[in-house]
N, C-alpha and C positions, 0 to 999 in steps of 0.2 A: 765117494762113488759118483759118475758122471752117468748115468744111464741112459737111454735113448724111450723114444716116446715108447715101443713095447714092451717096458718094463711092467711089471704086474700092480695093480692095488689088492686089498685087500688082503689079508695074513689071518685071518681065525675066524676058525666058525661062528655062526651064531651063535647067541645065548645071555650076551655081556645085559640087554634088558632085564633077563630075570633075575629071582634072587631080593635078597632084602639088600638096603640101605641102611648103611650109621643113621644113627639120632640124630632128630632134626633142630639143629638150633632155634634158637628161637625168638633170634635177632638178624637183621639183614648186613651186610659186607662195614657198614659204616655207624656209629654213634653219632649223634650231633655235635658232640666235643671234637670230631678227629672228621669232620667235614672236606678241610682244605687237602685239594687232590696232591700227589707229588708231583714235583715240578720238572718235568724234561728243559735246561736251561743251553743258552750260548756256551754257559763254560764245559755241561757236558759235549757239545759236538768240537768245541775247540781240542779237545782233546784225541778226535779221531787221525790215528796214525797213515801215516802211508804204506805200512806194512799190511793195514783191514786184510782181511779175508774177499777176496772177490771171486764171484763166479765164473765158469771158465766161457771163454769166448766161442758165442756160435756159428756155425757154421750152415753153407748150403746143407748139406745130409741133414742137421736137427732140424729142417722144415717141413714134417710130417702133418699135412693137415687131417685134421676129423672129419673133414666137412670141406667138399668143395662148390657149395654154393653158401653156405657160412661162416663169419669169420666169430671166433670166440675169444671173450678173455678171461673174466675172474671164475673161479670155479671150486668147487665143491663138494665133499660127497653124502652120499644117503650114508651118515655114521649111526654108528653102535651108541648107545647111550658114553663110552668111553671116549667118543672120539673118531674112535678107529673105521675105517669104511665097510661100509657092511656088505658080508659076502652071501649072497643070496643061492639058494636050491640048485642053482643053474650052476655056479660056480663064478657068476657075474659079479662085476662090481655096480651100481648105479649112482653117475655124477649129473649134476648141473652145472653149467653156464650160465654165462650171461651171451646173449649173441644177436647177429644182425646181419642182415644183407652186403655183401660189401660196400665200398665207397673209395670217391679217389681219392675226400679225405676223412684221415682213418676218425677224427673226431666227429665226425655228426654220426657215426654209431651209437654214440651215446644218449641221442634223440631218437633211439626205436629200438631201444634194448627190451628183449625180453628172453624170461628163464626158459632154457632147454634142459632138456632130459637125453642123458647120455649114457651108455654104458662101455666098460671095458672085459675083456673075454681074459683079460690075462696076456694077451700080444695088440691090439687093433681097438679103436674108439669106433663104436657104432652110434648112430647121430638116431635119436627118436622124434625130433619135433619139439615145438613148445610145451613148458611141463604143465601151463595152466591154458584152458581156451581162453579164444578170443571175448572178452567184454567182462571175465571173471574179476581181474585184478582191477581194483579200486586207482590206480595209478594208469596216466599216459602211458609209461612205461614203468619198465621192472628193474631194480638194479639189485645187488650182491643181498646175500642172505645165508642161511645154512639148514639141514634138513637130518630129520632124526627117522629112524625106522623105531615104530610101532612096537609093545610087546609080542604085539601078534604076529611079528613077522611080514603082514601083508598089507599094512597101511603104512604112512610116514606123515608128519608133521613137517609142513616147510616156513620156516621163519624168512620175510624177505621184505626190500624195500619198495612201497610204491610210490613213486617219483611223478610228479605233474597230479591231475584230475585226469579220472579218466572222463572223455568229450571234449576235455580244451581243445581250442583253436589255436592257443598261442602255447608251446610248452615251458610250464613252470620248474622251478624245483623246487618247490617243496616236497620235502620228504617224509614219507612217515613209516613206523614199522606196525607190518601186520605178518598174523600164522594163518595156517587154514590146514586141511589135510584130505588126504584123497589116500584112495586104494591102486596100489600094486597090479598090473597086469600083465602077464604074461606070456606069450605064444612065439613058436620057436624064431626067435633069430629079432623079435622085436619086445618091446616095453612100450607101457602106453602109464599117466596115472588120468582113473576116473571118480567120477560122482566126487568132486570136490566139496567142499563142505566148511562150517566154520570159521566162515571168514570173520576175523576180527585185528581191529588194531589192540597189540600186545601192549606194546610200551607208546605212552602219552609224553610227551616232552613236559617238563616239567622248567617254567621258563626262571626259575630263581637259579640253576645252573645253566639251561642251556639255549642256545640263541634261538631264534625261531630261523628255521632252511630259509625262507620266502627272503631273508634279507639279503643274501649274497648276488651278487649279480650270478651272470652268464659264463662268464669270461673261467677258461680250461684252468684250473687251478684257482678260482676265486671264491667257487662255489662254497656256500655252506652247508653243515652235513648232519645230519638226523639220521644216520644210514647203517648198511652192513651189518646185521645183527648176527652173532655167533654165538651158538647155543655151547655151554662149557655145565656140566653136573659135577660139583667140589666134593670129591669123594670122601672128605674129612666132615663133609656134614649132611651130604647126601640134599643139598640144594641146591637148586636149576635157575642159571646164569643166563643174559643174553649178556654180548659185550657188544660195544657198537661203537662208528665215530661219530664226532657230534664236534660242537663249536661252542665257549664258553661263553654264557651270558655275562653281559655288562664291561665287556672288554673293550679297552683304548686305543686296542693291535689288532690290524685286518688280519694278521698271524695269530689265531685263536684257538686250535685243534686241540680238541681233549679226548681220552677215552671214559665213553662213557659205560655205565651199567646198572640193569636190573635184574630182582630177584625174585622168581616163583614164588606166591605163598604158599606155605607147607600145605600139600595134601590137593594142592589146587593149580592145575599147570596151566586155566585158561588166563587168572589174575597175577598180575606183575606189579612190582613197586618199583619206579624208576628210583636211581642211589643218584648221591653226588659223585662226579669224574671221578676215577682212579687217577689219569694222568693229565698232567695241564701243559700245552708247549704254548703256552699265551705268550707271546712276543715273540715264537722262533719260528714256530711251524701250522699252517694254514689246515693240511690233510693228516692225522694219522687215519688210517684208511685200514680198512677191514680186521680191526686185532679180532685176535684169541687168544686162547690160555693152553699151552701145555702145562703135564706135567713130568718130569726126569728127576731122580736122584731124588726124593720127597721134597723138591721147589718145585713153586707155580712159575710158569713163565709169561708173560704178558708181553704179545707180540703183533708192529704193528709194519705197515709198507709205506712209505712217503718217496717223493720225490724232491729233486735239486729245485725244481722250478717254485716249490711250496714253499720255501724255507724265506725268511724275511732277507729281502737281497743287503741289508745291511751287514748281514754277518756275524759272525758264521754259517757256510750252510753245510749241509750236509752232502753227499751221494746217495742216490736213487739206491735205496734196498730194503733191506730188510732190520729194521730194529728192534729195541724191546726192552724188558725189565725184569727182576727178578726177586724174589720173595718169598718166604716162606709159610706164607698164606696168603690168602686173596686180600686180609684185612694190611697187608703190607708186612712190614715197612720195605717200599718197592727200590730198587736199585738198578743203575743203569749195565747194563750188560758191557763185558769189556770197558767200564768208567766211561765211557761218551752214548753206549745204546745202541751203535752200531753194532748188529752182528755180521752181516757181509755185504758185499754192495756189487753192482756189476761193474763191469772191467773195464778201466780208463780207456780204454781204444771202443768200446761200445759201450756209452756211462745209459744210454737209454733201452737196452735189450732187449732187457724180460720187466714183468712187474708183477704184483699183488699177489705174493707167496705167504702160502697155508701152511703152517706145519704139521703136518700128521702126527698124532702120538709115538712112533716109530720113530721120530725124526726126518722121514721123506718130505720131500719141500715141495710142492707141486706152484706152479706158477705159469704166465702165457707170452708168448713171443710178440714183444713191443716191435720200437722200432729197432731192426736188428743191425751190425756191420756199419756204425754209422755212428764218425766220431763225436766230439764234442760241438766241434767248429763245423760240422757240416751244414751247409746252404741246399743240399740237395732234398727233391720231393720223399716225404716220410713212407717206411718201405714195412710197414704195420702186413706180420705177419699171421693174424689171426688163428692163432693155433696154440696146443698148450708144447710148453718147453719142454726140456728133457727133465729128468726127476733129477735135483740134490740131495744132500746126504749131510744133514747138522750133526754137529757133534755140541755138547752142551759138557759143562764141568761149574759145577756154584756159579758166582756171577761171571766166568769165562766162557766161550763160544763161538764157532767158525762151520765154514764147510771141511767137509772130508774130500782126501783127493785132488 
């Protein structure tokens, strides 16, 4: 399925919060013996064919903006404790972004991002504003994160990163992750969230895994990462996940990218124990950037977005998409999807397109329009579409997987 931006989110009523949970284990994802993360390697990506799955190439018509005084990219929705986007009284869906004023160039967006609140009718993206006021967020700015609706229906929890101090003069990255929560508001044709609350940093970097953000420099792809956190509840034990990317400590490779994770203590969702990495690309890859976990066919899947330009230029690198891993529990043993990790990538006439694709428990791929029409070898000004893509359509089978369509 190739859909266009009015395609619908959300498929099922409320409810997925209530209800009991499985027994709660009573150990977190990793033991001390089984520490060492698995390793995404050169000889998995030497392995990616030329046959990969690629997304289909965009076009003018798929440039439906949300927003014509903001440009958006990474994005998210208020989910169900499953995952799934939650479909609220109205019959609405509500997303966040990450968003910015435009620019003519599309990178210093990422020097004034902050989270918007958005919603969908089921055809049309309504634009609300920033989802937190001004001077709330601990961070210069705001980057990717992910957001749970409340049992009550009328609050949410938003997990997100805050990037710099807020008051610098000079902006840093250091990253750190924090939650907070606010109420639901409602009045016809708008959303608003108020009386925030809560603020706290969730997950504390814990430096015998992971590097400290402050040390990467500046430079678009060099950065190091503390970031992205995705809330994932493992229905096999009824415990509360962030996943995030990070960068591994005590590494000898500026290509360092791990994914990292921590886990709710039972009965207590404000305290978190950060884990050691799930996955380590130490010597291949700089960013795995934004994972999460579905789950299809009773495997977890662990899934993450990189780009060509992150990859160690020594080689192998990879194409700009979408990878992952696969398992039959969070505790592993993790496996590269398709034998290399790739599951599809964007299309060699446009290798820069789209980027940082979500997968919905459904399989719908929601992602935002990069640089679009614009080959590999192009010399010309970047034509950053600020808007989200058309929806994909994954198809998943054990450690096999592509797009539909």
């Amino acid at each position: 399925m190739h859909s266009k931006n009015s395609g619908g989110f959300g498929t099922r009523p409320g409810g997925a919060n209530e209800g009991t949970v499985a027994a709660l284990t009573p150990h977190p994802l990793r033991t001390p013996e089984s520490e060492r993360p698995v390793r995404w390697t050169a000889a998995h990506v030497a392995r990616i064919q030329a046959s990969s799955a690629f997304a289909p190439v965009l076009a003018d018509v798929d440039i439906v903006r949300a927003s014509q005084q903001v440009d958006f990219w990474d994005s998210w929705p208020v989910q169900e404790i499953d995952g799934s986007p939650a479909v609220l009284p109205s019959g609405d869906t509500l997303w966040m972004a990450l968003g910015a004023s435009r620019f003519d160039d599309p990178d210093e967006r990422h020097g004034h991002a902050r989270i918007h609140l958005l919603s969908h009718d089921g055809r049309f993206w309504h634009h609300h504003g920033p989802a937190m006021p001004d001077g709330f967020s601990p961070g210069s700015r705001e980057w990717s994160g992910s957001a749970v609706l409340a049992p009550d229906r009328s609050h949410l929890v938003l997990y997100f990163t805050a990037t710099g101090r807020r008051g610098e003069t000079e902006l840093r990255f250091e990253q750190r992750i924090f939650a907070a929560s606010a109420a639901i508001e409602h009045e016809t044709g708008s959303y608003r969230l108020a009386g925030w609350r809560d603020l706290r940093e969730v997950v504390v970097r814990d430096g015998r895994y992971y590097m400290d953000s402050k040390a990467g420099d500046a430079g678009v792809g060099t950065i190091k990462a503390f970031r992205d956190p995705a809330f994932f509840r493992d229905p096999a034990t009824g415990r509360d996940y962030l996943f995030f990317a990070g960068s591994a400590a005590g590494s000898r490779s500026a290509f360092n990218g791990v994914v990292g994770a921590a886990v709710a203590a039972p009965g207590d969702a404000a305290t978190w124990q950060v884990l050691p990495p799930l996955i380590s690309a130490d010597g291949l890859n700089n960013e795995l950037e934004r994972p999460h976990v579905v789950m299809h066919g009773g495997l977890y899947y662990l899934l993450w977005s990189t780009q060509r330009h992150v990859f160690d230029p020594a080689g192998p690198t990879g194409p700009t998409g979408l990878y992952g891993m696969v398992a039959e529990s969070l505790e592993g043993s993790w496996r590269p999807m398709n034998g290399s990790g790739l599951v599809f990538a964007n299309p060699p006439q446009a290798p820069r397109q789209a980027y940082s694709w979500l997968v919905l428990p459904d399989l719908r791929v929601m992602s935002f329009i990069d640089d679009w029409g614009r080959g590999a070898d192009s010399a010309e000004k970047p034509r950053f579409a600020g808007t989200f893509a058309p929806l994909l359509q994954l198809w998943l089978d054990g450690e096999r997987g592509g797009l539909r369509g």
